[in-house]
C-alpha positions as CSV (number, residue, x, y, z in Angstrom):
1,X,-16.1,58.6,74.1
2,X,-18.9,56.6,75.6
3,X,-20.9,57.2,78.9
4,X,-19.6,54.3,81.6
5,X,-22.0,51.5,82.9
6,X,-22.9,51.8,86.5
7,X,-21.5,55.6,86.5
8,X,-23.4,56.7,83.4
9,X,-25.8,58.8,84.8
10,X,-23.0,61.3,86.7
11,X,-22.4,62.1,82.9
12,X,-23.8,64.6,80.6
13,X,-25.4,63.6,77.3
14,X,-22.8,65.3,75.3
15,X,-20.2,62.8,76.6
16,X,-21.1,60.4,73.7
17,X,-19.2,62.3,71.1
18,X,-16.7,60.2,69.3
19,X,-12.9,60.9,67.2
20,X,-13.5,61.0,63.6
21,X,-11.5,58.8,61.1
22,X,-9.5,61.5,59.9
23,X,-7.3,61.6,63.3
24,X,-6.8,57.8,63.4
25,X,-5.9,57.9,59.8
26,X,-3.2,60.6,60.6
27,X,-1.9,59.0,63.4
28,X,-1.4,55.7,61.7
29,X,-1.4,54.0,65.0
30,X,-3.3,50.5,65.5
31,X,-4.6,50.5,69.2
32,X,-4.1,47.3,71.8
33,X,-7.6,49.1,73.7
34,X,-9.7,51.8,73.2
35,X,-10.8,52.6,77.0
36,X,-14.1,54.7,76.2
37,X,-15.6,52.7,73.5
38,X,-19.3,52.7,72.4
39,X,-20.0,48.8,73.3
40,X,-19.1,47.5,69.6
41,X,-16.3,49.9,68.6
42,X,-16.3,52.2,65.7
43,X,-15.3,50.8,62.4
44,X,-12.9,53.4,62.0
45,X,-10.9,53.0,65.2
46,X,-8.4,50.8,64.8
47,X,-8.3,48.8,68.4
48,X,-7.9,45.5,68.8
49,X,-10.0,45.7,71.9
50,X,-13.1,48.4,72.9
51,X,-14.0,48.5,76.5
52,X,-17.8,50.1,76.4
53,X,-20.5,50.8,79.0
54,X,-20.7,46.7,80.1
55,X,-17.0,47.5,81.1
56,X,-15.7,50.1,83.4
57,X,-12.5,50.9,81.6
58,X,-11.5,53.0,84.9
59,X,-11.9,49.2,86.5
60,X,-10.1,47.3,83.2
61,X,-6.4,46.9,83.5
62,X,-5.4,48.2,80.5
63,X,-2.4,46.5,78.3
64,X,-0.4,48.2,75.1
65,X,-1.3,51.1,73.1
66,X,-4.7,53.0,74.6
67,X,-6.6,55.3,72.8
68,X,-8.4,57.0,75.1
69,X,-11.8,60.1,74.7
70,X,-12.9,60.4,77.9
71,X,-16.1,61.6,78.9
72,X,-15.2,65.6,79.0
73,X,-17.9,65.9,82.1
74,X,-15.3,63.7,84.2
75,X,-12.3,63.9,83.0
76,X,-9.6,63.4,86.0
77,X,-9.7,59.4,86.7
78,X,-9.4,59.5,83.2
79,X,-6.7,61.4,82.7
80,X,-4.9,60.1,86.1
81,X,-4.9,56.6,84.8
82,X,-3.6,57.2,82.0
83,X,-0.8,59.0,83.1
84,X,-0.5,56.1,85.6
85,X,-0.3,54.0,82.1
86,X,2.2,55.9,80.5
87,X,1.8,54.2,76.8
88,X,-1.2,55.9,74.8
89,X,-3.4,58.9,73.5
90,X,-5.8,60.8,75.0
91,X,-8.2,63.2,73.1
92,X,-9.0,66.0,75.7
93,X,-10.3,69.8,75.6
94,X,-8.4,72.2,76.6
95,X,-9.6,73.2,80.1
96,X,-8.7,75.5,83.4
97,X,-8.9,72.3,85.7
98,X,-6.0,70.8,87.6
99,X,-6.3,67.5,85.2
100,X,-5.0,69.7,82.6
101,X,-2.1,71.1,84.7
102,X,-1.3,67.5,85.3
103,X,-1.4,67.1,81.5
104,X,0.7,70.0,81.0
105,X,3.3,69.4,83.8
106,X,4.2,65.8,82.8
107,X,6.4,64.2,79.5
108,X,3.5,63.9,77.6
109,X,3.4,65.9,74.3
110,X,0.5,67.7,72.9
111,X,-1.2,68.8,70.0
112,X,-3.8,71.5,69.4
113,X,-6.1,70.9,67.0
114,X,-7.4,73.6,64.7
115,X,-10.8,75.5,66.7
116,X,-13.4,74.3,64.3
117,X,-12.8,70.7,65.2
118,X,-15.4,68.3,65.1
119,X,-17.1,65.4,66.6
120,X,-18.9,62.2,65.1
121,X,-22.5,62.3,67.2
122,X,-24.3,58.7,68.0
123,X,-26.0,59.9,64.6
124,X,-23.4,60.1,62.8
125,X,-23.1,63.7,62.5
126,X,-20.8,66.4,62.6
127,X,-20.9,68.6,65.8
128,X,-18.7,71.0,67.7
129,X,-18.2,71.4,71.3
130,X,-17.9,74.9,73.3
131,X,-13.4,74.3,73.8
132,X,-10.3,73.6,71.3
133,X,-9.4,69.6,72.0
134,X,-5.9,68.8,71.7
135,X,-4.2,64.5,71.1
136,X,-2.0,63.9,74.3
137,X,0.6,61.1,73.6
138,X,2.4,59.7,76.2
139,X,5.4,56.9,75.6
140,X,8.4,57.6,73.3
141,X,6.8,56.0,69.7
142,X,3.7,57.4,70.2
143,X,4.8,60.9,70.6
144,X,6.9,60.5,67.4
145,X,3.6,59.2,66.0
146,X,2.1,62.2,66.9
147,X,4.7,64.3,65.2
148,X,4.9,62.6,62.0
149,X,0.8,62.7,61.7
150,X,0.8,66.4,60.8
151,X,-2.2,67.0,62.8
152,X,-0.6,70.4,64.0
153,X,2.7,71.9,66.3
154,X,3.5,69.3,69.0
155,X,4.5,70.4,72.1
């Protein structure tokens, strides 16, 4: 998850929180574009192409497989886009917001991850954050991706 160029300063500080490699080495998936990058990419994301804060990925048009960890201050063009997209994952907290009942209402599947989830920090640290996150997947081989990564119960 990365803070967005021009927009950055509408988001909080605890927006630059990133997936560790354990989920992308469950999933097995290799990315066309990860939406929310850091400006080089991780090393363990496995996306051909990162869009970071030079690039608006809310502006990108986006192509293939999309990972995609919003900034959780902001979440709805996110999440509206990518439903708009229709081929991807999203790595969301579970929220009362109505981005989450679009979540929710549409063919995407879900997974809960287990509460003591957590984070990679710009340090390279472990941190938590205050809600359980869940991996949306949204087209029909990433949703059986999700459910052979034994992350958890998809849904």
């Amino acid at each position: 998850m990365a803070k967005i160029g021009h927009i950055k300063d509408n988001y909080s500080p605890n927006d630059s929180l990133y997936t560790p490699p354990e989920i992308f080495e469950a999933l097995s998936v290799e990315f066309d574009i990860d939406v929310c990058a850091p400006n080089e990419g991780l090393p363990w994301i496995p996306a051909k192409r990162f869009i970071g804060e030079q690039e608006n990925g809310l502006e990108v048009n986006w192509s293939g497989i999309v990972w995609m960890n919003p900034p959780y201050s902001r979440p709805t063009p996110w999440v509206d886009k990518w439903l708009d997209h229709r081929n991807g994952f999203a790595f969301l907290p579970f929220a009362k917001a109505k981005w989450f009942d679009k979540l929710w209402e549409s063919e995407a599947a879900s997974c809960l991850l287990y509460n003591r989830f957590t984070f990679i920090t710009t340090e390279l640290k472990r941190k938590g954050i205050y809600s359980p996150v869940a991996i949306w997947a949204i087209g029909e081989s990433n949703i059986t991706a999700l459910k052979m990564s034994d992350l958890g119960q998809v849904r």
